[in-house]
Residue frames as a rotation matrix with the C-alpha (Angstrom) as fourth column:
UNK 1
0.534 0.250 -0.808 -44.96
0.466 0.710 0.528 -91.99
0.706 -0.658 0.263 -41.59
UNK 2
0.596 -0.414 0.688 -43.93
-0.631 -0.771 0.083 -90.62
0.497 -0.483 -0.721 -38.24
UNK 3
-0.471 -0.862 -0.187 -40.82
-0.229 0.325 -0.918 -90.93
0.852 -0.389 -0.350 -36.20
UNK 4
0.681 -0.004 -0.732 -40.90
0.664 0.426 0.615 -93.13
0.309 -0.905 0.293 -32.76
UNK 5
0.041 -0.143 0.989 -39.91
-0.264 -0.956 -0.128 -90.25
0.964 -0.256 -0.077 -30.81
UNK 6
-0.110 0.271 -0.956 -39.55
0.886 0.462 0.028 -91.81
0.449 -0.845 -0.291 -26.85
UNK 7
0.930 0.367 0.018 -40.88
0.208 -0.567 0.797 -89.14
0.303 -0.738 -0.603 -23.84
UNK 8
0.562 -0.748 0.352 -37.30
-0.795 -0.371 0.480 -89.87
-0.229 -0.550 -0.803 -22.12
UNK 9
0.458 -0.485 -0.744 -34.30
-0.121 0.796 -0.593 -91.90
0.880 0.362 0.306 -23.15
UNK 10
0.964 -0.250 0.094 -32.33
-0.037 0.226 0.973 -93.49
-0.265 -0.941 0.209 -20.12
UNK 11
0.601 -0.777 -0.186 -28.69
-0.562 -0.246 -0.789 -92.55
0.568 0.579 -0.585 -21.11
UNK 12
0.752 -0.513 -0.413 -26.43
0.640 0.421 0.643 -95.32
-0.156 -0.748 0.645 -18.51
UNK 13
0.677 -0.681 0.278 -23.20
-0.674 -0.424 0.604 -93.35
-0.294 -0.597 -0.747 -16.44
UNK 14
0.243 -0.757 -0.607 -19.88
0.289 0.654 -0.699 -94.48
0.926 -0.005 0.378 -16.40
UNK 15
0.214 -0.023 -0.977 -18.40
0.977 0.008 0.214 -93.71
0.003 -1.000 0.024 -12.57
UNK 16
-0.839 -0.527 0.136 -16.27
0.545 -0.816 0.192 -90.97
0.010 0.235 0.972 -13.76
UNK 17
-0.527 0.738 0.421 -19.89
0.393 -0.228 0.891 -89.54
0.754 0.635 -0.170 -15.09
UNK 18
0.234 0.785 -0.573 -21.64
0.533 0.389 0.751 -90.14
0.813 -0.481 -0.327 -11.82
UNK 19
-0.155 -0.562 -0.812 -18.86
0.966 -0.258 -0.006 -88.36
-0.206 -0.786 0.583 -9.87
UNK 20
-0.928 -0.324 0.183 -19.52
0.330 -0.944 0.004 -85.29
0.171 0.064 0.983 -11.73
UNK 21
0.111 0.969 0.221 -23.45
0.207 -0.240 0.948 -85.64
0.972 -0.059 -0.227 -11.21
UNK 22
0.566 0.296 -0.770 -22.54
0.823 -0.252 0.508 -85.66
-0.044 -0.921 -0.386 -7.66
UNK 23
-0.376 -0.834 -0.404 -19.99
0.926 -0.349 -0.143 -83.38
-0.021 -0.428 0.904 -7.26
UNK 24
-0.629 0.102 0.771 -21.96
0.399 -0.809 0.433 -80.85
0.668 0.579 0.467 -9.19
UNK 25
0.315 0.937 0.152 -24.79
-0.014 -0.155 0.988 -80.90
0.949 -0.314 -0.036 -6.22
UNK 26
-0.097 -0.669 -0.737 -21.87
0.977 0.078 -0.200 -80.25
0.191 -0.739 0.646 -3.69
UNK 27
0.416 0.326 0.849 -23.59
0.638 -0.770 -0.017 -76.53
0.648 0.548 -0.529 -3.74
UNK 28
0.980 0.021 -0.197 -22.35
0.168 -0.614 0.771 -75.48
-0.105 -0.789 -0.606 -0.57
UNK 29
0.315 -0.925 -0.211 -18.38
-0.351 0.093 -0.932 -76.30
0.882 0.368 -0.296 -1.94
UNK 30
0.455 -0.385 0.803 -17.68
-0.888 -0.125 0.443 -78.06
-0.070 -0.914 -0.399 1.71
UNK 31
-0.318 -0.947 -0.052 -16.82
-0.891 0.317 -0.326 -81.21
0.325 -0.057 -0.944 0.39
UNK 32
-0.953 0.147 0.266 -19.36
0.135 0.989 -0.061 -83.36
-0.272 -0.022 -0.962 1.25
UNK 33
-0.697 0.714 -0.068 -22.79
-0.113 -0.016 0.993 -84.37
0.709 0.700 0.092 0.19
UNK 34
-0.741 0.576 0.346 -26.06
-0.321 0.149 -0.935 -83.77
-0.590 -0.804 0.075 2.90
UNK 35
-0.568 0.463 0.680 -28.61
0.470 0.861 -0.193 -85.64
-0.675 0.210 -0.707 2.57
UNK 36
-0.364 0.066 -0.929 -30.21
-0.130 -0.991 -0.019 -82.51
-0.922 0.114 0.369 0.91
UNK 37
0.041 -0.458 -0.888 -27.94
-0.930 -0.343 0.133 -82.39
-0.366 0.820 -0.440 -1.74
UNK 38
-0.903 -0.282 0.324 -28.10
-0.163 0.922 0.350 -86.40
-0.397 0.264 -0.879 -2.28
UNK 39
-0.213 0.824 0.525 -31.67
0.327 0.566 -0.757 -86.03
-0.921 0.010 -0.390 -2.68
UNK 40
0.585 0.506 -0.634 -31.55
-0.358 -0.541 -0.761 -83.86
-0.728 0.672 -0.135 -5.68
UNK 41
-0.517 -0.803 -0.295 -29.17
-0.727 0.231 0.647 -85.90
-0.451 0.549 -0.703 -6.78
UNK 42
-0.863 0.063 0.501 -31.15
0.153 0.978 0.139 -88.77
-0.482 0.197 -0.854 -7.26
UNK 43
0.224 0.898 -0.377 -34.11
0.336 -0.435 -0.836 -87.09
-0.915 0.061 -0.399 -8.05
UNK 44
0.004 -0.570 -0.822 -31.86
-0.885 -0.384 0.262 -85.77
-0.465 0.727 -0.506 -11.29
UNK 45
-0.899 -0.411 -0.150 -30.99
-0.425 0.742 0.518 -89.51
-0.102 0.529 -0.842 -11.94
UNK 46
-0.233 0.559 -0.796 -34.86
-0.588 0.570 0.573 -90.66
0.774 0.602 0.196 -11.95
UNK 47
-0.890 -0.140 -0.435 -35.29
0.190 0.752 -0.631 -92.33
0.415 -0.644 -0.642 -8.64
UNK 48
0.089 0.994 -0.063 -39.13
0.093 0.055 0.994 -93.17
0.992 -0.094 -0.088 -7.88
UNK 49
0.803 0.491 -0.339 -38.33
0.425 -0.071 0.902 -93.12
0.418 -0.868 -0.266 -4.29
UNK 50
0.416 -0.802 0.427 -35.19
0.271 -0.339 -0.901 -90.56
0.868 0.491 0.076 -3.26
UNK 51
0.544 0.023 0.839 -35.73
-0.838 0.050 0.543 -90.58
-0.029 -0.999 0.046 0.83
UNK 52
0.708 0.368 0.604 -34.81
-0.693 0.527 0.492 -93.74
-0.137 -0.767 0.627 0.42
UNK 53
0.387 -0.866 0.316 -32.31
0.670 0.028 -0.742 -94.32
0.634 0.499 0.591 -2.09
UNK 54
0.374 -0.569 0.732 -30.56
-0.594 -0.754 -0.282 -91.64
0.712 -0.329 -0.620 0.36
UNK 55
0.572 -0.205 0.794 -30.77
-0.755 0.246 0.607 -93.83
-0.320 -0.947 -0.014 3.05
UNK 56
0.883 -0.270 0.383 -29.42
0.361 0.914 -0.187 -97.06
-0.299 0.304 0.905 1.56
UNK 57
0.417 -0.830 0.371 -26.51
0.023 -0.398 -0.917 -94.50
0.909 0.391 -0.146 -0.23
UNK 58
-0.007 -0.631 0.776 -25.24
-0.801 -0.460 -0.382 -93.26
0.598 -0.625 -0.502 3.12
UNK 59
0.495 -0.419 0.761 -25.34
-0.242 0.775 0.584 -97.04
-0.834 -0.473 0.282 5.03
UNK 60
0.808 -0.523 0.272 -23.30
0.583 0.778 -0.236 -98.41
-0.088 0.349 0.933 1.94
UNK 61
0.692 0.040 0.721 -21.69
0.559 -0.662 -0.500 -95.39
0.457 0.749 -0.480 1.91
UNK 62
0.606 0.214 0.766 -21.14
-0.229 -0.876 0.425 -93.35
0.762 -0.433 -0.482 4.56
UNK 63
0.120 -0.638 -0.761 -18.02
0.498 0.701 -0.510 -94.79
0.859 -0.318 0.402 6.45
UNK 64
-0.759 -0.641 -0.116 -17.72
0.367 -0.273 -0.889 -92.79
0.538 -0.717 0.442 9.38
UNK 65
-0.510 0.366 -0.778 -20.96
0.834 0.433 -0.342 -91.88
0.212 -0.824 -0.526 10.18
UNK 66
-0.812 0.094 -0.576 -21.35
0.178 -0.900 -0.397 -88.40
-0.556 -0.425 0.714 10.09
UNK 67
0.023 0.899 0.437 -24.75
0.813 0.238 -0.531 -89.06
-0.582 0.368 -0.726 7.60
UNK 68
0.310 -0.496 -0.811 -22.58
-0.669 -0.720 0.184 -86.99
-0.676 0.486 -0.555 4.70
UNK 69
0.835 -0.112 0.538 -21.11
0.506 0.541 -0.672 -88.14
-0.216 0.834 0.508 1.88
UNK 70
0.423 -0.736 -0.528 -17.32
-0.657 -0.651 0.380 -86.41
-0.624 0.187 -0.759 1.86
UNK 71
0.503 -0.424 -0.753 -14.93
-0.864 -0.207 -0.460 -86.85
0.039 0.882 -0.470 -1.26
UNK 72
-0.484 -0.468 0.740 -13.57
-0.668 0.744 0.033 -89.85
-0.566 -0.478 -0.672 0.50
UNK 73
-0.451 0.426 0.784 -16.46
-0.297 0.757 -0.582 -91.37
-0.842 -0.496 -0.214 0.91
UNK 74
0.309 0.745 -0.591 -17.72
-0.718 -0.225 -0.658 -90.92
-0.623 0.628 0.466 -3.00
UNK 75
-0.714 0.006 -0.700 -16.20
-0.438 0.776 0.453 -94.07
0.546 0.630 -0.552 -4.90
UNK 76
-0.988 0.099 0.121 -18.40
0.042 0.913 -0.406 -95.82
-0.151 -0.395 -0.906 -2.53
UNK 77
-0.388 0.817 -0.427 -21.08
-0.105 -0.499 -0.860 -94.14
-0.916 -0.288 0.279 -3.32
UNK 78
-0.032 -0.156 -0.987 -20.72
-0.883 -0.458 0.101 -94.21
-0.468 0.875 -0.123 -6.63
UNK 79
-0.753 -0.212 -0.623 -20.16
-0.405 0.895 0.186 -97.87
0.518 0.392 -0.760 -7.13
UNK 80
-0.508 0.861 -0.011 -23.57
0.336 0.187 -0.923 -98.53
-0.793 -0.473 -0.384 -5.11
UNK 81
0.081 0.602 -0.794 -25.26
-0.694 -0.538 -0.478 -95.74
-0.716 0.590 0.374 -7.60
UNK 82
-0.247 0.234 -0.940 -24.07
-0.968 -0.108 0.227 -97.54
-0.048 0.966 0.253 -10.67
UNK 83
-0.987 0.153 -0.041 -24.45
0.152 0.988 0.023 -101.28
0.044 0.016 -0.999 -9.54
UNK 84
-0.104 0.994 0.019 -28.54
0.512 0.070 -0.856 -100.05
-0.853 -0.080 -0.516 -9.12
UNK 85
-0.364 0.247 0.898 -28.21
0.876 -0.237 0.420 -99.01
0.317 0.940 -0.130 -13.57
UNK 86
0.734 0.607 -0.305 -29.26
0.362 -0.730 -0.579 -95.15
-0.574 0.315 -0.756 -12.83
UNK 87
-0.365 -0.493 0.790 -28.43
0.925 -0.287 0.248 -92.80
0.104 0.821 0.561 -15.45
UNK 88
-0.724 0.254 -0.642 -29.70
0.007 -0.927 -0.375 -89.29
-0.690 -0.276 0.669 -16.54
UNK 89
-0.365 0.843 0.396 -33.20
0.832 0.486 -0.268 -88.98
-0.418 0.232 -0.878 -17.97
């Protein structure tokens, strides 16, 4: 009899986790996240719609405005990401 074998397992983040998914997609090394680099971020975690999960990240996010994500600004970010359950697929 064969093994149940899923396509893709959803694996849930802890924050710590999530900080290194972003950080790692910090490619330029400036310190913050463009919107760019947020989209491949989510796109990594599985998000059906990643324009838009960008936008929603950077209004809960994005305290000052500058429509970045800087090292500051990433616990907030981060606690948005995991209250919406992504992981890595």
């Amino acid at each position: 009899m064969p093994l149940y074998v899923p396509k893709s397992i959803n694996l849930s983040l802890n924050e710590e986790q999530l900080k290194a998914v972003f950080r790692k997609h910090d490619v330029n090394g400036d310190g913050c996240l463009s919107k760019d680099e947020l989209m491949k971020v989510f796109r990594e975690l599985g998000s059906r719609n990643p324009s838009w999960r960008v936008r929603r990240s950077l209004h809960h996010a994005d305290g000052n405005g500058d429509g970045t994500i800087s090292l500051d600004e990433l616990d907030e970010l981060v606690k948005y990401v995991a209250k919406q359950g992504y992981g890595i697929n």
